[in-house]
N, C-alpha and C positions, 0 to 999 in steps of 0.2 A: 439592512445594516451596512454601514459603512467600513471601509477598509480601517479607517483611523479608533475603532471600537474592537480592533482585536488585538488580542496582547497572545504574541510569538511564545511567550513561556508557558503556552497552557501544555499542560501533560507531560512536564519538563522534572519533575520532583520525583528522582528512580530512586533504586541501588538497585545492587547483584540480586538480590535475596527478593526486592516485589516491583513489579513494573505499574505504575498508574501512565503508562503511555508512550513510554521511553521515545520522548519525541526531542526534538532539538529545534531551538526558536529560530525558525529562519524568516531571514531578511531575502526578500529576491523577488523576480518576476516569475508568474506563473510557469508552473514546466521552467523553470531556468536552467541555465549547466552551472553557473555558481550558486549558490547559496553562503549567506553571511551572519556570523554569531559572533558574541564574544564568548571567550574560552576561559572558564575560571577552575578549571582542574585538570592536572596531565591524565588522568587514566579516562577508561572507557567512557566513564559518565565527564563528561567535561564541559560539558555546562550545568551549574546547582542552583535555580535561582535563588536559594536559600543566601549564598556568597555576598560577602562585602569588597572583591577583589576579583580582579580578572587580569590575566597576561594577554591581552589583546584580541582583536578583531580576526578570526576565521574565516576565511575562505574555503569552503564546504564541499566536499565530493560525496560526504558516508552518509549512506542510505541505511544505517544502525547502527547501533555502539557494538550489536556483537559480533560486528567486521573487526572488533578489537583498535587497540591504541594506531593500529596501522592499515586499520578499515578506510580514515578517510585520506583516501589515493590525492595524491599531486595537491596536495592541500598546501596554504600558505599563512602566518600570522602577522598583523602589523598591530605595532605598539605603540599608540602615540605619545611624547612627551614633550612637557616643558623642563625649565630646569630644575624646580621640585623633583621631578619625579624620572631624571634622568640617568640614567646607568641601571635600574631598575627592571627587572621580570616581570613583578608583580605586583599591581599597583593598586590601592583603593579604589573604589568608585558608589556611586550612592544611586543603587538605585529605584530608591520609589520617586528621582528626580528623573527617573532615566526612561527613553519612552522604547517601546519594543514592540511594532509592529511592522507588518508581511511588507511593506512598502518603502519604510524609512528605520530608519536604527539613530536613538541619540543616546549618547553619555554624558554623564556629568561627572567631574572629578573635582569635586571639592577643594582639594588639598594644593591643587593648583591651577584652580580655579578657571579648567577646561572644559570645553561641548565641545565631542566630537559626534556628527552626523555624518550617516551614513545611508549613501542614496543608490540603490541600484539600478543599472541596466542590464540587456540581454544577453552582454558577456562582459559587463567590468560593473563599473562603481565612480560615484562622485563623491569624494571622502571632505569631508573641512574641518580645519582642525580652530576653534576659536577660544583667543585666552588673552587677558592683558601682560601675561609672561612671557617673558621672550627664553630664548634659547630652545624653541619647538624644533621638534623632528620625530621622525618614530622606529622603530626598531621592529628589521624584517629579520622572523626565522620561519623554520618550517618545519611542522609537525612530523614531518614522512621524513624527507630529502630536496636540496633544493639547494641554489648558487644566485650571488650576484654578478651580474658580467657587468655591467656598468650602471655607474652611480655619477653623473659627470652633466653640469649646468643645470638643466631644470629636467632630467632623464631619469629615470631608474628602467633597467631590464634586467630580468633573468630567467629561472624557470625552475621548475617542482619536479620531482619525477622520482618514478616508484615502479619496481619491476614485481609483477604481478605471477603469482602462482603456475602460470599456464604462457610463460612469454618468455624469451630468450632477450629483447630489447625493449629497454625501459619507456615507458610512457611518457612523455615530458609533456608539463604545463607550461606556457611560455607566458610574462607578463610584462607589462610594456607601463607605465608612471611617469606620468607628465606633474611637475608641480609648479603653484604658481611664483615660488620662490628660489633663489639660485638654491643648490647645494651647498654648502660648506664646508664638510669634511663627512669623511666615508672609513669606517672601521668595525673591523670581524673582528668576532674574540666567541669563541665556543660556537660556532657553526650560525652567533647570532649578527646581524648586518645593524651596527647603527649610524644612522645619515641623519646628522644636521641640517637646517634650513635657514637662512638670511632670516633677519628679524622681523614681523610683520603681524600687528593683531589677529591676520587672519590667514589661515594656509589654506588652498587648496589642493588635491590631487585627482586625478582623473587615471582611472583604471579600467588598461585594455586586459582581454586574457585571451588567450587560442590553443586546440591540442594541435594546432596545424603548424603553425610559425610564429616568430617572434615577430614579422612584417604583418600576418594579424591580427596579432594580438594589437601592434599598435591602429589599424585600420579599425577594428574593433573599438577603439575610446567612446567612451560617449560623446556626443558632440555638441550638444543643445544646449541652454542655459539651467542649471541646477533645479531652477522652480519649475521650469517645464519638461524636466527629466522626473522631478517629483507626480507632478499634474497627471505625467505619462503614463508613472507604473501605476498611480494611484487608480488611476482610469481602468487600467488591466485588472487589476486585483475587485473593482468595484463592478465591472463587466462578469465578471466568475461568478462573484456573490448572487449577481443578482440574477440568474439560473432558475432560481427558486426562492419563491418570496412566502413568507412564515407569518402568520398573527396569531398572536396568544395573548390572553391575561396574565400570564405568567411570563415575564421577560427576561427572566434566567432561564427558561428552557429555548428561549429564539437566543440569547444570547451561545449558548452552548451548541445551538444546530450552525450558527454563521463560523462557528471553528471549526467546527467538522467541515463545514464547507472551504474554509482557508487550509484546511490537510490535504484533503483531497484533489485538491489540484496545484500537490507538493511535486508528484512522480508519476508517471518517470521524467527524469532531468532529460533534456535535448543534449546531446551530445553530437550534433550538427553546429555549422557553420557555413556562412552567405559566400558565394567566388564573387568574382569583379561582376556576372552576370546575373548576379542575385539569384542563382539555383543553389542547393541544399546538396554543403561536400562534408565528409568526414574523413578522420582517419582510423584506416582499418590496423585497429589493433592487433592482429595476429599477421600480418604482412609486412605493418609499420608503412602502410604506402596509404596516400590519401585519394578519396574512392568517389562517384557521386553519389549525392541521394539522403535518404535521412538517417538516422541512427541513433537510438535513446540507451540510456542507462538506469542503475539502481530502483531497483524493479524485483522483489519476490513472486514468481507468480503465482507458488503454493501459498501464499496469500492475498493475492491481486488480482487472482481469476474471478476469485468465488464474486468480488463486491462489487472492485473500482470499474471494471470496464464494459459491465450494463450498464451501471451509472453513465458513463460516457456514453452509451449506444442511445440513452434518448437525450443528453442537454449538451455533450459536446462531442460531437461526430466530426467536427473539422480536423480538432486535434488527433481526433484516435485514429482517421485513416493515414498519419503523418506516424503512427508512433506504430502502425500494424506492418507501414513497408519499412518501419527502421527496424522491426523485429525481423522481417524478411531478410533484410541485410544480414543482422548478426546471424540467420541462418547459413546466408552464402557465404559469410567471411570465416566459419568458422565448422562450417558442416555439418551441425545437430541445430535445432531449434533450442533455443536457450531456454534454461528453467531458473538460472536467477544471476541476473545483470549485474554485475557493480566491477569497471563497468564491462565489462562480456563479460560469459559466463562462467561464474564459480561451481557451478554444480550445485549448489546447496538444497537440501532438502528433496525429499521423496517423491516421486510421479514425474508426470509435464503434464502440467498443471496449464502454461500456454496451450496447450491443447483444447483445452476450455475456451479459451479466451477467442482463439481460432473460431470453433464451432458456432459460438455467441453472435461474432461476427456473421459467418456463412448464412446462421439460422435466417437472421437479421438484414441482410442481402448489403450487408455491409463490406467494401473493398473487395468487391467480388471478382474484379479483377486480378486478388494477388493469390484467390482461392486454390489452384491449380498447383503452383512452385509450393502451398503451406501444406497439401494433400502429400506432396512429394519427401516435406519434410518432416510430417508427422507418418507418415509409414517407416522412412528411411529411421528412427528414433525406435520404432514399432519392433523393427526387423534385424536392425544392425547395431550390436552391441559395440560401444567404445570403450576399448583395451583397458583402458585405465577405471573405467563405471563413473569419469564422474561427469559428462556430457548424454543426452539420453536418458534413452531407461537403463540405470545402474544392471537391472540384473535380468536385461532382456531374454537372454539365451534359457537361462534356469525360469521363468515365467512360461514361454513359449513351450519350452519341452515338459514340465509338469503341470503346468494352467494355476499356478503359482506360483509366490518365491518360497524356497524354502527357509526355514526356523533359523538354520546356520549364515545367514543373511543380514544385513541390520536393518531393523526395522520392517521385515519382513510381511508383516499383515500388513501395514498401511500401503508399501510397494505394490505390492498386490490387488487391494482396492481401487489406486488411484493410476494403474494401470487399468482396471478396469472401467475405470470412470474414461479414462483416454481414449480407451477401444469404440467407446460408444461416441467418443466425439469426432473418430477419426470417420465412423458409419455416418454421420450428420453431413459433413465434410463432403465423405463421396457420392453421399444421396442427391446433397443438393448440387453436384457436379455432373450425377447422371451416371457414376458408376456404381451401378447397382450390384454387382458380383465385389468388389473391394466393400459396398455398406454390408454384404450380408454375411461375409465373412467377420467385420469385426462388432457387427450387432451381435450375432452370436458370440462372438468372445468373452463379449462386456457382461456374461453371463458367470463370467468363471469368480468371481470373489464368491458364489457361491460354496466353489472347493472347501474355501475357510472356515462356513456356518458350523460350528459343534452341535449337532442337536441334543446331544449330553449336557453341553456348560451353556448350551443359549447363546453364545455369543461367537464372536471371531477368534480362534484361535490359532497360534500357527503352529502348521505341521513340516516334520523333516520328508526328507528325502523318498522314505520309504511310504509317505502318505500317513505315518500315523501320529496324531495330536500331540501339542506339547502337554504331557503329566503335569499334575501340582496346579492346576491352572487356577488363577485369581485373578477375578473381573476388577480390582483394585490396583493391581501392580503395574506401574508406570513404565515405558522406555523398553528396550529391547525389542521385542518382537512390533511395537507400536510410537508411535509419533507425536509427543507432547504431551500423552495422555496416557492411558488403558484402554484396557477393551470396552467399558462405560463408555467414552470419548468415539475409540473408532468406529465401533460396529456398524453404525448407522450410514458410516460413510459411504454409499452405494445412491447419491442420491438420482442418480438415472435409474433407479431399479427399486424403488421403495414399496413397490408391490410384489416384484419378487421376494425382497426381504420378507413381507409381511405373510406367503405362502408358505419360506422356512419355517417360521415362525408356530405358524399354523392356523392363522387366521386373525380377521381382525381385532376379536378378544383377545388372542395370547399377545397378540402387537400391542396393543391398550396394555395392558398387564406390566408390561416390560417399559413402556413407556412412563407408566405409573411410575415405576419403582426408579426409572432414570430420573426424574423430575424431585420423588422424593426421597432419594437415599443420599444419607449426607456425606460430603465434600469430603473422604475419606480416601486415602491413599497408602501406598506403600511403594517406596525408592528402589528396590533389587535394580532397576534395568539403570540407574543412574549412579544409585549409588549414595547419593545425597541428596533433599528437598530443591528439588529445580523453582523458577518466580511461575512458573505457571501453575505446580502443585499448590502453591502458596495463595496465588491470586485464589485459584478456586475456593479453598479455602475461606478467603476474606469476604469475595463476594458471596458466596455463601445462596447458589442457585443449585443445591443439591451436586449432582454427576452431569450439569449440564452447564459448564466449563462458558459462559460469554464472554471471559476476555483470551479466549482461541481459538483462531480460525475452524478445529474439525466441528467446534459445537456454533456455529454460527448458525446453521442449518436445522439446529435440531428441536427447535421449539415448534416447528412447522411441520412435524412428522404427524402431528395429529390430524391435519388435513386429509394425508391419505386411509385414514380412519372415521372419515366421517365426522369431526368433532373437531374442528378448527377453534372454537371456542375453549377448548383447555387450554391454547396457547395463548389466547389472549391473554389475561393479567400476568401471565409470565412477563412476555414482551412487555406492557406497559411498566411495569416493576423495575424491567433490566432499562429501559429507555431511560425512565427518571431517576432511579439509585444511582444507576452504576455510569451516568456520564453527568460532565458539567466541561463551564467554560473554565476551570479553575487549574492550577499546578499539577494536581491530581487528577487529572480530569478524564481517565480512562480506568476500565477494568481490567486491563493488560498491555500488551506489547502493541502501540495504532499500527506500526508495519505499514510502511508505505501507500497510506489513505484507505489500506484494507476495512479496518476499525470505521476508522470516518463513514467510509460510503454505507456499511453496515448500521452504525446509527442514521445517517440520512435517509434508507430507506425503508428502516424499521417507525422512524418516527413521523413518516408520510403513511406510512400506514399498508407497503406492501413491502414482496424482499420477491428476489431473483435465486428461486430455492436453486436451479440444475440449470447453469450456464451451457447455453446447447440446445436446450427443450424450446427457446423460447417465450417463455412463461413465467409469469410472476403468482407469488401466491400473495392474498390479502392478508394482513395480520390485523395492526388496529393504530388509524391515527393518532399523533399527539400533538397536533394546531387546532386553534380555533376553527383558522384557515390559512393554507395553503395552494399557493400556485406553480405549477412546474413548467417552466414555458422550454418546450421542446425546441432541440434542434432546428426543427422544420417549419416552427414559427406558431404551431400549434401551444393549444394549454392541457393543461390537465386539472380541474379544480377539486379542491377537494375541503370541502366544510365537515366539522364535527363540532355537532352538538350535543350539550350534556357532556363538555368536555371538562370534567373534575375528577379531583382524583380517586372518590367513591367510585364512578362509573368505569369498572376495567371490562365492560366487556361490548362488540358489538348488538346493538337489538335490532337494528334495520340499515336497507339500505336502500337509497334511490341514484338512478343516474340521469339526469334530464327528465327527473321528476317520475318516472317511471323505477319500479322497484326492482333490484335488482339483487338477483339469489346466488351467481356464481362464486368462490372463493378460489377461482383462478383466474387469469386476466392475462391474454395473449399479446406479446408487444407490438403486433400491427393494428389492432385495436386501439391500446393504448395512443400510439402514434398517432391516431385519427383524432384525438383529442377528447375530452373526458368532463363532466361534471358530477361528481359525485356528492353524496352529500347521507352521512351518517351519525345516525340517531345511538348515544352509550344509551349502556342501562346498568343495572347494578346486579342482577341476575343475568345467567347466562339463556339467551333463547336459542333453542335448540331445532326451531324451525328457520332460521335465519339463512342458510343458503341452502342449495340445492344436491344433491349426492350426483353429481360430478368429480372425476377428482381428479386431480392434476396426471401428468403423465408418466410411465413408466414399461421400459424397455420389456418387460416380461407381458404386462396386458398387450403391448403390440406383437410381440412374439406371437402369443395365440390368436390372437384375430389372423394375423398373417397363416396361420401353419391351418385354419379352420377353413378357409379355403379350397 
């Protein structure tokens, strides 16, 4: 599919109350540092495409609306007018005239009979403003903070700048506006900048931007001519797509996997820039001094471990070993390994979830070079709590000394969990480093979410101080002790140990049982830990997949839990259900919050027909194609093929499998394998066969445990 066949508004139609995607239609170059909208409301949600009006063109930092009105840092708005529509905030615009794709941005304004297109490059923009009105110009403010220093001949400069939670000196955006017509008069009135322009059917602007200087920002312009700046991005965005090539009879489901594919290589934004000798300089935000080397932003990782950066491990590994030593950076600029970027880290959310992402790497023998300084700073995260909790592991010291967090904690069990998940990634880490006394201390650790199992309630519950359960306990109750969910949502979280789980349990019947009853107990809730209905109770709810939550990250995992029971095949028509229900290329086109290409990569590798259960293990579990046919042409120049036949929507379940014609029974799939290239080629049915793979089952820290200790 073509760049010019996606429309930037998919998954753009929120509120507070239910997310179909909470995405924002950006205009840019892949991985860009700017990104470009128009902006048709002040609050959080402030793009609707439902609007017949917009206060102007956005320049983009926020990597989610619920960074809040002041999420998106060093941001800038420009408003173009003629003299209809001058002195004016807010102005009509029409757009089913108006085009909105990843590449180019056009408006149409009716009323004064304007196009303006909007063309990006890798740190500005080529804006044209076209109308047979004269008195054009446009009107700069800025959503955060921001100044004009000069408006003078054919110049604009100034800068944005926003002091961030964790910083003593302000961030500044600096931008540099070359146009093709003199200036004319220059006047503020409410923090807003408006600049006239000589009369001329047609305006140009050329837009530099830098966090380094304003001498970059202008070095920074684009330089080429507009159609070959267009040709250029169009080329990059069409390079991305075609990654992975999709045929189906049904062309709203290739339609909808090519947006998935245009999200996913939204984030993280580059937050680098080129020196005179074309190497990769930034500025280190907590010094305020500019540093060598790379440096990326707006990045969750408790949501970007699980999906985005396997996906990267086999189709784009150029970019991800650029974005693993910018994450090294933000280690050394800041002393903890970051847990969510925007741009360093705010702390946000539970675990270090980069710990994953680390491991995935290592497993994978990716950037193995920077394995050693990452070993250094996921121990130092492990061992050394930071005073304030919100760098690290929030509640290192209380985990360490009771092999939990305790109840009086926030969030407590998932802390817990996803600290255990880390422990096993930080063992991955030193294994494949050679320090075998550092793996076997935190294999053993990644043991301890077990503290949490209630064999009374079946499930995770937290305990205080003194070791004993929290009373009253309801596998229903949202928030508090747990993370976007309840105990239905968390429990399962242990996905490096799903065999241990299943031993809690008591075996692989009581596991089935529990699984059973997650799959069918309905989308029921209760608010105590919030207080009021959160969009992810709500989504649950809508989408209506029982207690197993697809539009949030902890249930992404969990339709795959059946593998390690022998029975992979319950999860099939789940997964083809959630593939075709609950996504499309449409406004609405999510069953939750995408989160920074989380979601994306999630349907891209659910609807090829495998998922990346346990970042770390190295391994992929099969779930169930939804192409006719598909091609994944790896990194390394290899393919992956993969045909499905009896691809209809009666057929939800795998009946066979062959790979180069030879039948094939495993429902795991090792990423060196994979790597070597693949044709696979499988046969639906409409009945589940139960002889279809083989009683192998994916991996799990406790089965290694005892082979090791049997010894």
């Amino acid at each position: 599919m073509d760049i010019n066949q996606i429309d930037t508004r998919h998954g753009t139609s929120n509120s507070f109350e239910l997310s179909r995607g909470n995405c924002f239609p950006f205009t840019g170059v892949p991985f860009g540092m700017n990104y470009f909208a128009i902006e048709t409301h002040e609050d959080n949600w402030w793009f609707r495409p439902e609007a017949l009006h917009y206060r102007g063109i956005r320049l983009s930092h926020q990597p989610t609306m619920w960074a809040g009105t002041k999420g998106d840092f060093c941001s800038l708005r420009i408003l173009p007018f003629t003299k209809n529509t001058k002195g004016l905030t807010v102005v009509p615009y029409t757009p089913q005239q108006s085009d909105f794709h990843p590449n180019y941005l056009r408006i149409r304004q009716l009323n004064n009979q304007l196009d303006t297109t909007l063309i990006p490059s890798e740190y500005g923009a080529i804006i044209t403003m076209e109308s047979p009105q004269e008195n054009k110009g446009i009107m700069i403010s800025f959503p955060t903070d921001g100044i004009i220093t000069k408006a003078q001949g054919h110049i604009i400069e100034g800068y944005s700048k926003q002091l961030h939670v964790h910083r003593t000196v302000p961030l500044k955006f600096y931008f540099h506006i070359e146009v093709s017509e003199e200036i004319v008069s220059f006047n503020e009135k409410d923090g807003s900048f408006e600049i006239d322009f000589a009369d001329a059917n047609t305006v140009e602007l050329r837009l530099g931007t830098s966090f380094i200087s304003s001498e970059f920002a202008e070095k920074n312009l684009p330089k080429i001519k507009k159609e070959l700046q267009l040709q250029q991005v169009t080329t990059q965005w069409n390079e991305k797509l075609a990654k992975i090539t999709v045929f189906d009879q049904d062309l709203e489901k290739v339609k909808t996997f090519y947006h998935n594919m245009y999200r996913v290589f939204l984030y993280p934004q580059r937050l680098y820039e080129w020196d005179e000798n074309g190497e990769p300089i930034h500025r280190d935000a907590y010094a305020n001094e500019v540093k060598p080397g790379y440096l990326y932003m707006n990045n969750g990782f408790w949501d970007t471990a699980r999906t985005v950066y396997p996906l990267f491990s086999l189709i784009e590994l150029e970019e991800y070993k650029k974005i693993l030593a910018g994450f090294l950076n933000s280690y050394r600029e800041s002393g903890y390994l970051p847990k969510w970027l925007a741009p360093e880290d705010s702390g946000g959310m539970p675990g270090n979830y980069i710990d994953g992402v680390i491991a995935d790497a290592a497993v994978k023998g990716i950037a193995t070079e920077l394995m050693p300084e990452f070993l250094e700073g996921m121990l130092h995260s492990a061992n050394y709590q930071e005073p304030s909790r919100s760098a690290g592991r929030s509640y290192a010291n209380e985990y360490n000394a009771y092999g939990y967090v305790p109840s009086d904690l926030h969030e407590s069990v998932n802390h817990t969990l996803d600290y255990s998940y880390s422990d096993y990634c930080i063992a991955k880490v030193a294994e494949k480093l050679g320090e075998k006394e550092i793996a076997e201390i935190f294999i053993n650790q990644s043991t301890r979410y077990q503290n949490l199992f209630s064999h009374k309630d079946k499930f995770m519950v937290a305990k205080d101080r003194k070791g004993k359960f929290k009373v009253n306990f309801s596998p229903f109750s949202w928030g508090g002790d747990y993370t976007e969910g309840s105990a239905w949502q968390s429990t399962f979280s242990v996905n490096h140990d799903i065999g241990g789980l299943i031993a809690l349990y008591g075996g692989e019947d009581a596991f089935e049982e529990i699984l059973v009853k997650l799959a069918n107990t309905p989308p029921e809730y209760t608010v105590e830990g919030y207080g009021h209905v959160i969009h992810e109770m709500a989504e649950m709810e809508v989408n209506g997949f029982g207690q197993i939550n697809v539009g949030n990250q902890p249930s992404f995992h969990l339709p795959y839990l059946f593998h390690f029971i022998k029975k992979p095949y319950f999860a099939q028509p789940l997964l083809k259900q959630a593939v075709n229900r609950l996504f499309s290329a449409g406004f609405k086109g999510y069953p939750g919050d995408e989160d920074n290409g989380s979601m994306a990569a999630w349907y891209i590798f659910n609807a090829l027909g495998f998922y990346p259960f346990c970042p770390g293990s190295g391994e992929y579990l099969i779930g169930i194609p939804n192409f006719d046919k598909a091609i994944i042409h790896l990194a390394n120049k290899k393919e992956i093929k993969i045909t499905t036949n009896l691809n209809n929507p009666q057929q939800q379940f795998i009946h066979h499998i062959t790979e180069c014609g030879e039948n094939f029974k495993k429902c795991v799939l090792s990423h060196d394998e994979l790597m070597k290239g693949k044709d696979f080629t499988f046969d639906l049915g409409m009945v589940p066969n139960l002889k279809c793979f083989d009683e192998i089952l994916p991996a799990s820290v406790s089965k290694k445990l005892v082979q090791e200790n049997s010894y």
